[in-house]
N, C-alpha and C positions, 0 to 999 in steps of 0.2 A: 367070292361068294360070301355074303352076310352069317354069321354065323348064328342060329338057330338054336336055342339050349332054354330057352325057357325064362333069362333076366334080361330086362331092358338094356338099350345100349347104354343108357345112360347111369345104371348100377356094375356094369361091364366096363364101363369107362374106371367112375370112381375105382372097382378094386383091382383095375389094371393099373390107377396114379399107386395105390399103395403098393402094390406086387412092385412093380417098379424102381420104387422108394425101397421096399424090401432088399431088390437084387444090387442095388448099387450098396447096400448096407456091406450083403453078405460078399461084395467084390471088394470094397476096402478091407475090410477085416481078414480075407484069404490073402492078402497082399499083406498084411502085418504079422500073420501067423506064418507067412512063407519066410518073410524077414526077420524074424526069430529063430526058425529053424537054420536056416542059412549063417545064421551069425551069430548063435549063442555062443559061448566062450565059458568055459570055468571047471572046477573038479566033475560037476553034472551035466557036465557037455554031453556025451551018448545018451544018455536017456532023456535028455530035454529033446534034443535033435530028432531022436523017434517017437516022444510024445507029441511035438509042434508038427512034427508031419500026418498024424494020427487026425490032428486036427483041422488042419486044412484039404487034406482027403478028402473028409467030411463034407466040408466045405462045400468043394469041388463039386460035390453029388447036389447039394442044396441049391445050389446055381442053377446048376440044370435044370433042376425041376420048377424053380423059381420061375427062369425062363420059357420055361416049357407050357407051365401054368396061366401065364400071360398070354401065350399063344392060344390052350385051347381056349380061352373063353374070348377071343376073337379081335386082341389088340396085338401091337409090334412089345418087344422086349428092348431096353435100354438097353445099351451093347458095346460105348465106347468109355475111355477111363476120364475124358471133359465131363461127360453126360453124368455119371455116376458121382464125381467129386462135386458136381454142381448141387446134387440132390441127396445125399447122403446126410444123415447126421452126426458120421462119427469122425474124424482127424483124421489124419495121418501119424505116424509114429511120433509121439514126443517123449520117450524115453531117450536119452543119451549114451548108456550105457548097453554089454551086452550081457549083461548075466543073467541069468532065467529068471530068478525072482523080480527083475522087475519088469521082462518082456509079461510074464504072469499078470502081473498086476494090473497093465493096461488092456492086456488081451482080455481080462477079466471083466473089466469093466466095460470094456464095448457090447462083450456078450451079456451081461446086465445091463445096460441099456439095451441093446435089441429084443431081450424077454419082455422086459415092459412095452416099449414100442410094440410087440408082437402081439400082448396082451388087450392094449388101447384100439389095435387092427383088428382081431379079433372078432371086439364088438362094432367095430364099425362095417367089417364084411356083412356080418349077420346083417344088419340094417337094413345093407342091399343085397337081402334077401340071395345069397350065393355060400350056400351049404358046402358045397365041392371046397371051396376056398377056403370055408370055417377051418372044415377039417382037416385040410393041406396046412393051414397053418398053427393049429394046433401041435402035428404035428413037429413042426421046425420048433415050439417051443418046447415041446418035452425035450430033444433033441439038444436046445442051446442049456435047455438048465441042467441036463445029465453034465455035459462040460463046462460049465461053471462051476458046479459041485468038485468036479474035478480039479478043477485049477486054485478052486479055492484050497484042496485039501494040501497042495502043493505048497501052500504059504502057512501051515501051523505048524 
């Protein structure tokens, strides 16, 4: 059944391409934050290992709704790890080492890249005029910049 909500298909198109683009973001990044917790090493082993999981939790919920959100507004959700690495903007792990401060550093900056990106999306949902969407992603930004703030404070 067509879904019915009041924006064209083709403004439901466009901010299902970025929701999309969004979820494989936040699928690489819970794959790097899982692989930090899993593998950090050092004096600040237990409390990195319970902050890294604190984070990808998070994550985890952001997914969902990511997903979710693609749905209601009447398109499919990206769903496998090909699809996602195709269309992502952020790497894969190029840290070498396992010590927190520099799993930090990268985690850091992926999540500073997806504020901006989030920011740039933002104004382009508005555009196509999908309010529900503003505000879901709004959300995810207060959201990444509380744990950047965080992680930043972990490196002074």
């Amino acid at each position: 059944m067509k879904t019915n909500i009041g924006i064209t298909e083709k403004n439901t198109s466009a901010v299902a391409e970025i929701l999309n683009k969004l979820l494989a973001d936040e699928n690489v990044l819970y794959t790097k934050v899982q692989n930090a917790h899993w593998n950090v090493e050092g004096p600040d082993f237990h409390a990195q290992h319970l902050f890294f999981e604190t984070i990808y939790d998070e994550l985890a919920e952001i997914i969902d709704e990511v997903a979710e959100r693609v749905r209601s507004i009447g398109h499919y959700a990206v769903g496998t790890m090909k699809a996602w690495l195709e269309i992502t903007q952020l790497t894969e792990m190029a840290y070498g080492k396992n010590d927190s401060k520099g799993f930090i550093k990268e985690i850091l900056n992926d999540f500073e890249s997806l504020i901006i990106s989030l920011r740039e999306d933002i104004d382009k949902v508005e555009k196509n005029k999908d309010a529900g969407t503003e505000d879901f992603l709004v959300g995810i930004l207060e959201k990444h910049e509380k744990t950047a703030w965080m992680l930043r404070s972990h490196l002074k």
